[in-house]
C-alpha positions as CSV (number, residue, x, y, z in Angstrom):
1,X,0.0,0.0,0.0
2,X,1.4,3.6,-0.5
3,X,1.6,6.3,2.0
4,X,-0.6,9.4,1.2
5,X,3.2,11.3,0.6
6,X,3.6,8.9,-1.9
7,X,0.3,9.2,-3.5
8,X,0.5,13.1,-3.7
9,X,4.1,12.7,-5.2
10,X,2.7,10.0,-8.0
11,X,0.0,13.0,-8.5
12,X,2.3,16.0,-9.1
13,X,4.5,13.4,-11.2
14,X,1.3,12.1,-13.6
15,X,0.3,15.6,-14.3
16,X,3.7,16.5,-14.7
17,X,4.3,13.9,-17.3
18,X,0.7,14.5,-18.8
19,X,1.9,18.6,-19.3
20,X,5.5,17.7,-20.3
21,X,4.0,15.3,-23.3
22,X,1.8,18.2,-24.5
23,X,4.6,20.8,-24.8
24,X,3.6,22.9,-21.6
25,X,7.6,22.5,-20.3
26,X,7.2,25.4,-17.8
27,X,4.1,24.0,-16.2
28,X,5.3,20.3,-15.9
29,X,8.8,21.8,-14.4
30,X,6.6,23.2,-11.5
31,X,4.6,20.4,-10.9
32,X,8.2,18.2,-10.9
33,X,9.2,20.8,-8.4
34,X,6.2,20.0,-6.1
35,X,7.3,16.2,-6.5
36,X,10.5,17.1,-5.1
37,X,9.4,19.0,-2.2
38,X,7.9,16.3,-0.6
39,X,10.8,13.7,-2.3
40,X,13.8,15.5,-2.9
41,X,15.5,12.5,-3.8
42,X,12.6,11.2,-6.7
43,X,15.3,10.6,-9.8
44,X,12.3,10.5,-12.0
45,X,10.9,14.1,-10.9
46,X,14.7,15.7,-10.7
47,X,15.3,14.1,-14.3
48,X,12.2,15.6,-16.5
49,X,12.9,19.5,-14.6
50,X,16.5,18.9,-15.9
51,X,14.9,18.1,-19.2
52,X,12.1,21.1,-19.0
53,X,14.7,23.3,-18.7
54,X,16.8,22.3,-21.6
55,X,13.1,22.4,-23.7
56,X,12.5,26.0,-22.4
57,X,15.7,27.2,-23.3
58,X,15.7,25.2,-26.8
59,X,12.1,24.4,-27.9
60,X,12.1,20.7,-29.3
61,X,11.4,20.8,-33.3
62,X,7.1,20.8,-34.5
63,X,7.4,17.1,-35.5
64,X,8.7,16.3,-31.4
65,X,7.3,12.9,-30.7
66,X,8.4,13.1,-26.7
67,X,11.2,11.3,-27.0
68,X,15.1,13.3,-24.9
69,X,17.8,12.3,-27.5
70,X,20.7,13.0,-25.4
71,X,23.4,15.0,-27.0
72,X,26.4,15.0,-24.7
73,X,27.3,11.8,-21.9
């Protein structure tokens, strides 16, 4: 069974996820960010604001199909 902090961390995560696949980068980064206050040590939650950064800063191309193609290691 999962504890309620759990739950309300799989919550901001989901909707996170849900804004981050529809382009809405700044959104999902804060609902990430309300992941990590209650988990600061969620890798999933610390890994998409790292990547909603990098999509604020440089906008993935119109034909984006969700998918982080790393660039450097």
């Amino acid at each position: 069974m999962l504890s309620e902090e759990m739950r309300q961390v799989l919550e901001y995560y989901n909707a996170g996820l849900a804004l981050y696949r529809k382009r809405q980068f700044q959104e999902a980064k804060a609902q990430f960010e309300k992941a990590l206050k209650i988990r600061p040590e969620d890798g999933p939650s610390k890994e998409y604001v790292r990547r909603c950064e990098h999509y604020i800063k440089n906008p993935p191309p119109d034909d984006w199909d969700g998918v982080f193609v790393m660039t450097t290691k």
